[in-house]
C-alpha positions in Angstrom: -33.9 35.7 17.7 -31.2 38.0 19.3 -27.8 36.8 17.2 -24.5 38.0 18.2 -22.0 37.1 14.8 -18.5 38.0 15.2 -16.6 34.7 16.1 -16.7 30.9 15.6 -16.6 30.3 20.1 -19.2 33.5 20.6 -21.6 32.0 17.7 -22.5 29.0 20.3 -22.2 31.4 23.7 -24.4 33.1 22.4 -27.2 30.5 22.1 -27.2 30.6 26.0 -27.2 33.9 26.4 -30.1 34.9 24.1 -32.0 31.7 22.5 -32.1 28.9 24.7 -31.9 27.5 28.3 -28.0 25.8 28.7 -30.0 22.6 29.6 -31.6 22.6 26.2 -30.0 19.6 23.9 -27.5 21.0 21.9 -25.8 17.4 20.8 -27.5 13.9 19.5 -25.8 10.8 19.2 -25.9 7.2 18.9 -24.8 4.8 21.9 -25.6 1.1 21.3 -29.6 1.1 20.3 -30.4 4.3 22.1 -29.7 8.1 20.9 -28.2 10.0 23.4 -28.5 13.7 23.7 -26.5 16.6 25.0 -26.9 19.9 26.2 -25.1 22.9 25.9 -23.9 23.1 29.5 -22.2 19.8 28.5 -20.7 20.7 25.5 -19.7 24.2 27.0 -18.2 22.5 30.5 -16.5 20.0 28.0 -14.9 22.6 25.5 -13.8 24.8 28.5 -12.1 21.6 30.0 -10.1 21.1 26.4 -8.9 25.0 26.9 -7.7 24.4 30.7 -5.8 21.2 29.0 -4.2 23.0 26.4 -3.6 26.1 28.0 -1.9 24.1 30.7 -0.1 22.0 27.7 1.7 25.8 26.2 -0.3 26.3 23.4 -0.9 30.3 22.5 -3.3 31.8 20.2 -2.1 31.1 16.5 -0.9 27.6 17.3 -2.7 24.7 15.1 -4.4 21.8 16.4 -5.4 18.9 14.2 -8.2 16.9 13.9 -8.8 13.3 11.9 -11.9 11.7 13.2 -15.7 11.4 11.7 -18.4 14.0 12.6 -18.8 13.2 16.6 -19.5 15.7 19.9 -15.9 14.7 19.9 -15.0 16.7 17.1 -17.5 19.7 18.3 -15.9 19.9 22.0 -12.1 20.2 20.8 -13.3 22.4 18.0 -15.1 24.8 20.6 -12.4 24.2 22.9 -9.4 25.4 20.2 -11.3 28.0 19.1 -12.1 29.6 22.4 -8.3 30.3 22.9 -7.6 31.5 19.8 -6.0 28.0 18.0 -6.2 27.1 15.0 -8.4 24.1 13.5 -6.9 21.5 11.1 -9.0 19.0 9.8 -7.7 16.3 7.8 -10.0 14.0 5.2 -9.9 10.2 7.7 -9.4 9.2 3.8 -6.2 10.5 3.1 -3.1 8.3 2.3 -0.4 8.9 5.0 1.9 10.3 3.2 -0.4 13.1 2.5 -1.5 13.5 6.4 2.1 13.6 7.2 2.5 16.3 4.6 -0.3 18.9 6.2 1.1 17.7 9.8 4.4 19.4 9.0 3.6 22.4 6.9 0.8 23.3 9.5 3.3 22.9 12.1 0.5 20.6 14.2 0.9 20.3 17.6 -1.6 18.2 18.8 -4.0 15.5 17.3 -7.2 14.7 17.6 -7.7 10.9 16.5 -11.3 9.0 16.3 -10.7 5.4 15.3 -8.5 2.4 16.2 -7.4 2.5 12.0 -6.8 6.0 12.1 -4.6 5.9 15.2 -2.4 3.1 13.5 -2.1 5.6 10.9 -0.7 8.5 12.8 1.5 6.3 15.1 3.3 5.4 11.8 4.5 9.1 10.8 4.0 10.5 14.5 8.2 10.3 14.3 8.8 12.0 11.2 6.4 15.0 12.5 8.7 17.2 14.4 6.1 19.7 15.7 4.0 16.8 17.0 4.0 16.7 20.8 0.5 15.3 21.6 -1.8 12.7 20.4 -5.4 12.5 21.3 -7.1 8.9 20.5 -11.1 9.6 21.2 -11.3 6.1 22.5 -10.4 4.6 25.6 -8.5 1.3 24.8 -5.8 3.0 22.3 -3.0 0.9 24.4 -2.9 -1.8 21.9 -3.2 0.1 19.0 -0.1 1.8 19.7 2.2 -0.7 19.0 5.7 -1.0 20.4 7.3 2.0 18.6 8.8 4.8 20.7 6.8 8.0 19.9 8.0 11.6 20.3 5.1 12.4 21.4 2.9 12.2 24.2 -0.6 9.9 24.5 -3.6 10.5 26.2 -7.0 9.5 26.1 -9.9 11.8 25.1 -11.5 11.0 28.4 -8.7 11.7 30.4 -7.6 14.7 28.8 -10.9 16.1 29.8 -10.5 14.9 33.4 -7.0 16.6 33.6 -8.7 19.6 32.4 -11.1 20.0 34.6 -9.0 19.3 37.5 -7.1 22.3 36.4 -10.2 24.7 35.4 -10.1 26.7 38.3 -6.0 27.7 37.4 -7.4 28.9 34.2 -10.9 29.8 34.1 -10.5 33.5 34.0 -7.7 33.0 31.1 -10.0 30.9 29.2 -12.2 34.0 29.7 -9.9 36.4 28.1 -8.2 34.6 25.6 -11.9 34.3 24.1 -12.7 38.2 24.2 -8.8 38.4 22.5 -10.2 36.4 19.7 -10.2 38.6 16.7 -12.7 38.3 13.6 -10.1 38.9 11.5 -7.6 35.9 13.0 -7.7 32.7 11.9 -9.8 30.2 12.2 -9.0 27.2 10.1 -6.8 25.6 7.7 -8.5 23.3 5.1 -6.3 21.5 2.6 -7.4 21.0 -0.4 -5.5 19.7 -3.5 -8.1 19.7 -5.9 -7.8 17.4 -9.0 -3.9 18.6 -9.0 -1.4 19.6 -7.1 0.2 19.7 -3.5 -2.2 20.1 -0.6 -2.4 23.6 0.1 -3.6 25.3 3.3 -6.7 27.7 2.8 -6.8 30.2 5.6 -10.4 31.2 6.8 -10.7 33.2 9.5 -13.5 33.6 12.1 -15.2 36.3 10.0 -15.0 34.7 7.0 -16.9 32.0 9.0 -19.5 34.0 10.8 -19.9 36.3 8.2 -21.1 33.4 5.8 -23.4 32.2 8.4 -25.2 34.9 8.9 -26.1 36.0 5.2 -26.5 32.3 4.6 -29.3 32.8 7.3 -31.3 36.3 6.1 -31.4 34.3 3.0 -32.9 31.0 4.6 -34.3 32.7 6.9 -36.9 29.3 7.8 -34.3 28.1 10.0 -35.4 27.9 13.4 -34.3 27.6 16.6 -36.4 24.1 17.1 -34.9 21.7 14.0 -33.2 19.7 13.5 -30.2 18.9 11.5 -28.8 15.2 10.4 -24.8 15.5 10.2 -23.5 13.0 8.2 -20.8 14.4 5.4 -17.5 14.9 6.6 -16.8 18.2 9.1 -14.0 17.9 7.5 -15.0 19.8 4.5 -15.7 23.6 4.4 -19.4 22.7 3.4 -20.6 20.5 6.3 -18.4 23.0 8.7 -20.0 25.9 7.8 -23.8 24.7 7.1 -24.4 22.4 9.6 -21.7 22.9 12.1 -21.9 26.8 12.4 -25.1 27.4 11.6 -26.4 25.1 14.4 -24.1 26.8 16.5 -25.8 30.4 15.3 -29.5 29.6 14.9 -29.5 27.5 17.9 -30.7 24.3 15.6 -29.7 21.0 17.1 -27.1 18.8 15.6 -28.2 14.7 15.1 -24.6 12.8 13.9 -25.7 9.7 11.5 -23.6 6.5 12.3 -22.5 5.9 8.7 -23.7 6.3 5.1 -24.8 3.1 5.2 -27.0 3.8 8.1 -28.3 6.9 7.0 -31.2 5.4 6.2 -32.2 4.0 9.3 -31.1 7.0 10.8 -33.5 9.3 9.2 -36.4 7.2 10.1 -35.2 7.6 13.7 -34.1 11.4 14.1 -37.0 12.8 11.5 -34.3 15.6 10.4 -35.7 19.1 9.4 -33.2 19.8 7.9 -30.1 17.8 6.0 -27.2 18.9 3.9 -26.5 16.4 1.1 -24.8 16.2 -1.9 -26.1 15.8 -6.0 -24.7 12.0 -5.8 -26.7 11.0 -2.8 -30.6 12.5 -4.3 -29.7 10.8 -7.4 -29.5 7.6 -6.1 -32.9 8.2 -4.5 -33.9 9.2 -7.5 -32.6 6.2 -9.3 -33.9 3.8 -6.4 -37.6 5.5 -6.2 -38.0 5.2 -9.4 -36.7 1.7 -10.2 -38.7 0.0 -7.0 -42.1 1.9 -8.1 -41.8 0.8 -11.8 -39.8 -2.3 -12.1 -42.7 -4.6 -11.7 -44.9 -2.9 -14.2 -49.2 -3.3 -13.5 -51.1 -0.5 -11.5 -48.4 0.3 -8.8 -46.2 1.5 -12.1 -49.3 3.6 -14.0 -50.2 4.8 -10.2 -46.3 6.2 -9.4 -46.0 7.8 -13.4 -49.6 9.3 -13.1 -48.6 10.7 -9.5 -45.2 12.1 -10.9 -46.5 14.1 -13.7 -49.5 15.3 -11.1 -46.8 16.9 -8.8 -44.8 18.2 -12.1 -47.6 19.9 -12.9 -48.8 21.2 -9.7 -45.2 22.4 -9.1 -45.2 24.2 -12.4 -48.5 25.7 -11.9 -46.8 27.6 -8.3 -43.7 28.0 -9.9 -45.2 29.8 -12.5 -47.0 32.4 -9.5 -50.6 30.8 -10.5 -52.7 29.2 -8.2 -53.5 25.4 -9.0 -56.8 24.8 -9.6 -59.9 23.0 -8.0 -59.1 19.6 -9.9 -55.2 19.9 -9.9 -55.0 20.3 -6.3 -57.5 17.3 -5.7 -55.2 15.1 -8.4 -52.2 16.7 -5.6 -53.9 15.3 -2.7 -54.3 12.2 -3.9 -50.8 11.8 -5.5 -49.1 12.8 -2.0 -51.6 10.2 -0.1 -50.7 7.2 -2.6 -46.9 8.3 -3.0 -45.3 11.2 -2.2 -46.3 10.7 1.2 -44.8 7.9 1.8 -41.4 8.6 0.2 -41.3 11.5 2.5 -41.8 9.3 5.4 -38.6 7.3 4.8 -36.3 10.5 5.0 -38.6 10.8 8.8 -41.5 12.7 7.7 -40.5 16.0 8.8 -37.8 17.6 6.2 -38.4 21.2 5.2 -35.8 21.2 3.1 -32.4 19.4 1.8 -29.0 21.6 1.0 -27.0 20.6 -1.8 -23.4 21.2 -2.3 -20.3 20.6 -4.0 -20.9 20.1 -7.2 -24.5 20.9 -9.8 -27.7 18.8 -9.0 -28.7 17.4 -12.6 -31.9 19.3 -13.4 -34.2 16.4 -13.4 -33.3 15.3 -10.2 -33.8 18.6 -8.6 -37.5 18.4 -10.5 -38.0 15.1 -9.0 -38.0 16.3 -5.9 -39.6 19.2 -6.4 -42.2 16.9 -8.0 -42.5 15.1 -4.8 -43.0 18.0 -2.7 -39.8 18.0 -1.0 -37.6 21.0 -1.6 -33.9 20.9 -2.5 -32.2 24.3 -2.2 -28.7 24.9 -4.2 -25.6 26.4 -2.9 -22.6 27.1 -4.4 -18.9 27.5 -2.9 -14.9 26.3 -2.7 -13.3 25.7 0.0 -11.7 29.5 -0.5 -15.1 31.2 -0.5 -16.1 29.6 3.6 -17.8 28.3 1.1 -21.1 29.8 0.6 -21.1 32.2 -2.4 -25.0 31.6 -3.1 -28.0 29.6 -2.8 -31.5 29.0 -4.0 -34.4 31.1 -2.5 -37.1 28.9 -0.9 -40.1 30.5 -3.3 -38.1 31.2 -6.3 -36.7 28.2 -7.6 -34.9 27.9 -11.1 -33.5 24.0 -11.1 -30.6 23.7 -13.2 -28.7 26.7 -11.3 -27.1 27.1 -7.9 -29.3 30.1 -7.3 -29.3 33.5 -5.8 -25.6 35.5 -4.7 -25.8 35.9 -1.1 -25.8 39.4 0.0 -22.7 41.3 0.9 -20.3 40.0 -2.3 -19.5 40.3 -5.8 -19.9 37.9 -8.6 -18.5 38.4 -11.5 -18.3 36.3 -14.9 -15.1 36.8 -17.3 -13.9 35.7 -20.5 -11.3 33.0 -20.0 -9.1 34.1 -22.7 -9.5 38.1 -23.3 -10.1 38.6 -18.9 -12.4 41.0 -19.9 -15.4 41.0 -17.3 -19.1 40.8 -19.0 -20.8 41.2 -15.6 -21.1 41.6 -11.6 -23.8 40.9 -10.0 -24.7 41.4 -6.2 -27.7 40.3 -3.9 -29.0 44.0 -4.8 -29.0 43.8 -8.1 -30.5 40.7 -8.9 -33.1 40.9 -11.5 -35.4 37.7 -12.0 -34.8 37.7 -16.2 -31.6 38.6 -16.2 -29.1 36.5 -18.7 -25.3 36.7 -19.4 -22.3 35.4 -21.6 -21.0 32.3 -20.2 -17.2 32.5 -18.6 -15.0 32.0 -15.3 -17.1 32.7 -12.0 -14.7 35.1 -10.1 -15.8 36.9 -6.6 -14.7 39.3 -4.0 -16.0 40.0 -0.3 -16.2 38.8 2.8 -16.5 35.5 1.8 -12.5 35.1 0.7 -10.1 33.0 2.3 -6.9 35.5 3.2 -4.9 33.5 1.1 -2.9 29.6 1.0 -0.8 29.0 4.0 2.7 29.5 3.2 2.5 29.9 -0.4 2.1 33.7 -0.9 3.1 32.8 -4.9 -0.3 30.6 -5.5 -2.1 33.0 -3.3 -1.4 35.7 -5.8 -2.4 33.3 -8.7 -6.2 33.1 -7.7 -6.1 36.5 -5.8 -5.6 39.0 -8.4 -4.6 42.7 -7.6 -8.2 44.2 -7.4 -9.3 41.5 -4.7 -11.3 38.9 -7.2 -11.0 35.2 -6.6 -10.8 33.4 -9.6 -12.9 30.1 -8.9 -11.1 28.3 -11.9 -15.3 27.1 -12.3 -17.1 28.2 -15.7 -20.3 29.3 -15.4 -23.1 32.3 -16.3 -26.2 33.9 -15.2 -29.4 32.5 -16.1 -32.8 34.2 -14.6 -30.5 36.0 -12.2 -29.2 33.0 -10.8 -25.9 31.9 -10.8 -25.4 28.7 -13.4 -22.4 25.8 -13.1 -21.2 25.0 -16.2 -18.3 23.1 -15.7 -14.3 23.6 -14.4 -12.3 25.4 -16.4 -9.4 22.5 -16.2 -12.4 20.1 -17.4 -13.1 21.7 -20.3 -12.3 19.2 -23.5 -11.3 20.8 -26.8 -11.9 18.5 -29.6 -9.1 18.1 -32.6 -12.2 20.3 -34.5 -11.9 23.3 -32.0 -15.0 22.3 -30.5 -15.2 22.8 -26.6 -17.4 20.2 -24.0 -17.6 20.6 -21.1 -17.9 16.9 -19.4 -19.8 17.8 -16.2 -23.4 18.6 -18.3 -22.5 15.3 -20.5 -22.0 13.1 -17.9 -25.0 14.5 -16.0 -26.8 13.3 -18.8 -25.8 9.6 -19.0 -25.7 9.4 -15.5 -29.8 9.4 -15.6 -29.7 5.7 -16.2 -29.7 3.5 -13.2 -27.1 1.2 -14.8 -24.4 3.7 -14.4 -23.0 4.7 -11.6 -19.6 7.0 -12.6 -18.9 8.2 -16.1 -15.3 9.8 -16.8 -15.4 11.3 -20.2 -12.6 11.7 -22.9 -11.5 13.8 -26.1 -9.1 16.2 -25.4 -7.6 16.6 -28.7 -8.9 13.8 -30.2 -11.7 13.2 -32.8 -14.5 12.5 -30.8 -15.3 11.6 -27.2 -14.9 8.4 -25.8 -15.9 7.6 -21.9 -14.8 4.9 -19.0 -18.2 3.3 -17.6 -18.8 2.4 -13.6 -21.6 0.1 -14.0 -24.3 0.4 -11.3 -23.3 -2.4 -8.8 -26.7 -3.3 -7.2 -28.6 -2.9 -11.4 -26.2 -5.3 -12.5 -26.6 -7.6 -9.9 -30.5 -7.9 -10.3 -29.7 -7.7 -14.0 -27.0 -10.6 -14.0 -27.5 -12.4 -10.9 -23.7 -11.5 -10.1 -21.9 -12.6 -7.0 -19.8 -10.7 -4.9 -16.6 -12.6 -6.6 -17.7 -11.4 -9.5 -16.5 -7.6 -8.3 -13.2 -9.3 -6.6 -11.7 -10.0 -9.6 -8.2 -8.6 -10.6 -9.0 -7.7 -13.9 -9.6 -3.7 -13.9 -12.5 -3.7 -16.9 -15.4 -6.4 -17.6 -15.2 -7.8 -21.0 -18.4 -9.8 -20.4 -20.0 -8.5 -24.3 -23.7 -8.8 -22.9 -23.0 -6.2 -19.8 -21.0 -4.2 -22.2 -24.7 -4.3 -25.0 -26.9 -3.9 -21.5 -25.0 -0.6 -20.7 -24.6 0.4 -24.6 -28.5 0.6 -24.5 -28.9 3.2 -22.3 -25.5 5.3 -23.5 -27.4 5.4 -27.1 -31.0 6.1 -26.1 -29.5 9.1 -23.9 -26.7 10.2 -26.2 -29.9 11.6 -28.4 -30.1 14.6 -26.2 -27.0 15.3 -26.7 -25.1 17.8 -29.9 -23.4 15.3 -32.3 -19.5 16.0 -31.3 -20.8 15.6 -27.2 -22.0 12.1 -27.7 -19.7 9.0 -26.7 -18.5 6.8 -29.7 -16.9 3.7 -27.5 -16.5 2.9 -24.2 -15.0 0.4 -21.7 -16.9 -0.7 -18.7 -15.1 -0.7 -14.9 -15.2 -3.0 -12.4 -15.4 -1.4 -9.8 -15.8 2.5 -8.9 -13.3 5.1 -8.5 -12.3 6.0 -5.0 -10.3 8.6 -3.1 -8.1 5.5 -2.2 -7.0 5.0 -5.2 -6.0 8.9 -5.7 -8.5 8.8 -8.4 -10.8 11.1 -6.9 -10.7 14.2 -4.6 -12.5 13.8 -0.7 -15.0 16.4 -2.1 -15.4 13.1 -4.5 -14.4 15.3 -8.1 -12.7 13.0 -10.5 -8.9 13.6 -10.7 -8.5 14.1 -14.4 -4.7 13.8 -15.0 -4.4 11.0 -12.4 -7.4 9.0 -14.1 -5.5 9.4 -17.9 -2.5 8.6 -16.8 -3.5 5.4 -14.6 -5.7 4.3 -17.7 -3.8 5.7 -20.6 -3.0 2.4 -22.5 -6.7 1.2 -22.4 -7.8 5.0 -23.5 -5.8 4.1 -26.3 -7.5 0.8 -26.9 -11.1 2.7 -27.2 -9.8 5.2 -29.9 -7.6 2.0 -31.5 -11.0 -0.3 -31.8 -13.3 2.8 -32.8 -10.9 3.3 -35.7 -10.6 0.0 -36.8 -14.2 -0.7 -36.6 -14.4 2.0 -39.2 
């Protein structure tokens, strides 16, 4: 497979040239019942009619162009279409409050909007006004009219549909420009913005540029090099984010792969069953709740179907560990496998569509046991690790070599380095070259420097310089170590508690812990500076409602915490039994049980879905008191 990496529009020009026929589907989608597909001749036609339309509209290389709108061919025309001329992409979480989307409008100086739903239209029409740079707005759906309200906007409307018809009608004016302004595109200019505020903090722009981009993709793919030209990958978290850009998004556009957009979460499902995937990105929460849900339906009942499922479970453990370990399973352990895969494994795998090689997860560390259970299963979950800074792809699990609990291998080209947090000093760096299969180091920050680094935050040259130190290293601000080569998460360095003894926890391996139980579904730990650790609870909805028989009012109510003493004991069950994995000063001494989740609506959590620690203690301060104020008295 002939590959020709140097920019984000050549990536997919390239498929044409050397992989595929233009008429091959590039492009699935869902249209009423029936999946629709699209070739690359479409998409090409349709991104080459977006340049003619801009072109024609003044914009010049350098200019930004927004997007808000879920994952759609929508999204992938105007991106190809931008991109191609030399824009800029700005692509803004559909989540965020509008202050916040009026905030990136103006500091990217955005000229143009693409918008994908009725609800997010309202939302732009609101602060189109106070968005001086603002002169068009895109709606991807034909009868915007009356979503538009009677306010007199600054700046232009037009359809999606007509915007391409415009352009086309105007491709022969610009065809050879289009042509040129795409060999002017430069690896080193830039490609994207993505904001990203973290847990703190103004929204700050991270410049990536094409190479940064193409660069990841295609050491991404020598070290994944299974992907194909014939699979088939299920889109369904946010392009949004750096993560689903660059490993669905791109490296469909360089391997050739096609790209299958799932309707919702809620349908994914369904969806998988339909498309039979190859190939999905994911993230940790998603394969724990299959984990939680697999294992609850197959054992809930009790009887044979339960001593079938545990007896299949530890067959595939130990069949897993036999590879694993480079030793081939024997005569009766491969039999035992067979089975186990024909009574259950089998017919898990058929509800994620039969055909998945492999899953990709991202964003944050995949608790170790659910990264066994799959394994377990027979269906492989590959690590990667990345910010938004890093394009993001700073390393990832190789396919045969598996060690669950880290985020695997550093992908080739870059350094990775671990330092102390307080002294700087720098125990080690390790490269794709040097990695040694036993090697173990000191735990400190992750810090990294290559071709994966953003060229810095848009407009703020001071926090550039903050996390971009003299020599070129990144610091990742995440806390972490090498553990048989691979590169280990241990926590964020703004995460880390230190208890009123001096002892430090980190709360991401904690929380990973109680969140094995099926009757939690979020955990937010406490004890900074205080005596011991105390935690806020999100109760699984859907265990407590088979638990409780619960009604939806039940969930509606206005009052923040449940008080209810027996679902406060039901939880407490499985907080004590798992809190005996735990060191002493890690385990929780009280808790108080949520209603309902945190959300990014709230402001209570990121759109990467990371709790926002100082929003979360300050929202809940008073009843954070409360748990340290009845732990003492108790005593």
């Amino acid at each position: 497979m002939k590959t020709e990496f140097s920019t984000v529009p050549r990536l997919l020009r390239n498929v044409v040239i050397n992989i595929h026929p233009e008429t091959e589907t590039f492009l699935i989608y869902k249209e009423g019942d029936s999946w629709k597909e699209i070739s690359y001749k479409q998409t090409l036609d349709n991104a080459d009619a977006i340049s003619s339309y801009l072109l024609e509209m003044g914009i010049k290389k350098g200019d930004r162009l927004g997007f808000i709108i879920e994952n759609s061919p929508q999204y992938i025309y105007y991106d190809q279409g931008l991109q191609q001329i030399g824009a800029v992409n700005v692509s803004i979480y559909p989540t965020l409050a509008e202050h916040e989307i009026e905030y990136i409008l103006n500091d990217a100086g955005v000229r143009a909007i693409l918008v994908g739903t009725p609800f997010l239209l309202r939302k732009i029409v609101k602060i189109a006004n106070n968005c001086p740079s603002l002169q068009r707005i895109i709606p991807a759906f034909d009868d915007y009219e009356k979503h538009l309200g009677d306010q007199h906007l600054n700046a232009g409307v037009i359809g999606f549909t007509a915007l391409i018809g415009e352009g086309r009608k105007n491709l022969p004016v610009y065809h050879k420009q289009i042509d040129a302004c795409r060999e002017a595109v430069l690896p080193s200019d830039l490609s994207a913005l993505i904001y990203t505020s973290g847990t703190t903090g103004i929204p700050k722009g991270v410049m990536l540029t094409h190479h940064n981009f193409t660069e990841n993709v295609r050491v991404s793919l020598q070290q994944i090099p299974f992907v194909t030209p014939y699979e088939t990958f299920l889109s369904f978290l946010p392009l949004s984010h750096v993560f689903e850009r660059t490993a669905t998004y791109h490296i469909c556009c360089a391997s050739g792969s096609k790209i299958a957009f799932s309707q919702s979460l809620e349908l994914l499902a369904r969806n998988m069953e339909e498309i039979k995937p190859t190939f999905m990105n994911c993230v940790p929460r998603l394969l724990e709740r299959i984990h939680d849900k697999s294992i609850k339906t197959a054992t809930q009942a009790g009887g044979a179907k339960a001593r079938i499922f545990n007896w299949a479970l530890d067959t595939g453990k130990k069949y897993r560990e036999t590879r694993e370990a480079g030793k081939k399973p024997g005569l009766i352990l491969t039999l035992r496998q067979k089975l186990a895969d024909k009574l259950v494994f089998s017919k898990i795998r058929e509800k994620t569509g039969g055909r998945l090689k492999c899953l990709l997860s991202g964003g944050a560390a995949l608790p170790k046991n659910v990264g066994e259970f799959f394994g377990d299963l027979g269906i492989k979950v590959l690590e990667g690790f990345g910010l938004t800074e890093t394009s993001p792809i700073m390393s990832i699990t190789e396919f045969d070599r598996q060690v669950y609990g880290t985020v695997g291998r550093i992908i080739p080209g870059i350094e990775v380095g671990i330092q102390d947090v307080d002294t700087r000093k720098i125990y080690t760096v390790q490269t794709y070259d040097t990695f040694n299969p036993s090697f173990e180091s000191p735990e400190g920050e992750i810090i990294v420097r290559g071709h994966c680094v953003m060229k810095g935050y848009w407009n703020k040259p001071e926090e550039t310089a903050l996390v971009i130190d003299p020599e070129g290293w990144f610091h990742t601000g995440d806390v972490g170590l090498f553990h048989k080569g691979n590169l280990k998460i241990t926590d964020r360095i703004k995460n880390i508690l230190v208890n009123s003894y001096g002892k430090n926890i980190y709360p991401t391996p904690v929380e990973n812990t109680y969140l094995k139980s099926h009757r939690i579904e979020q955990i937010f730990l406490i004890g900074d500076k205080r005596e011991y650790i105390t935690a806020i609870v999100v109760p699984s909805k859907e265990s407590l409602q088979d638990e409780f028989k619960l009604k939806e009012e039940f969930f509606q109510r206005p009052e923040m915490f449940i008080e209810d003493k027996e679902i406060t004991d039901w939880i407490g069950q499985d907080i004590r039994r798992l809190s005996n994995e735990l060191a002493k000063f890690e385990r929780i001494k009280n808790f108080r049980v949520k209603r309902n989740p945190f959300t990014i609506e709230a402001g209570e959590m990121t759109p990467s879905l990371k709790a926002k620690r100082k929003v979360i203690e300050k929202k809940y301060a008073e009843d954070i008191d409360k748990l340290y104020q009845e732990e003492e008295a108790g005593n």
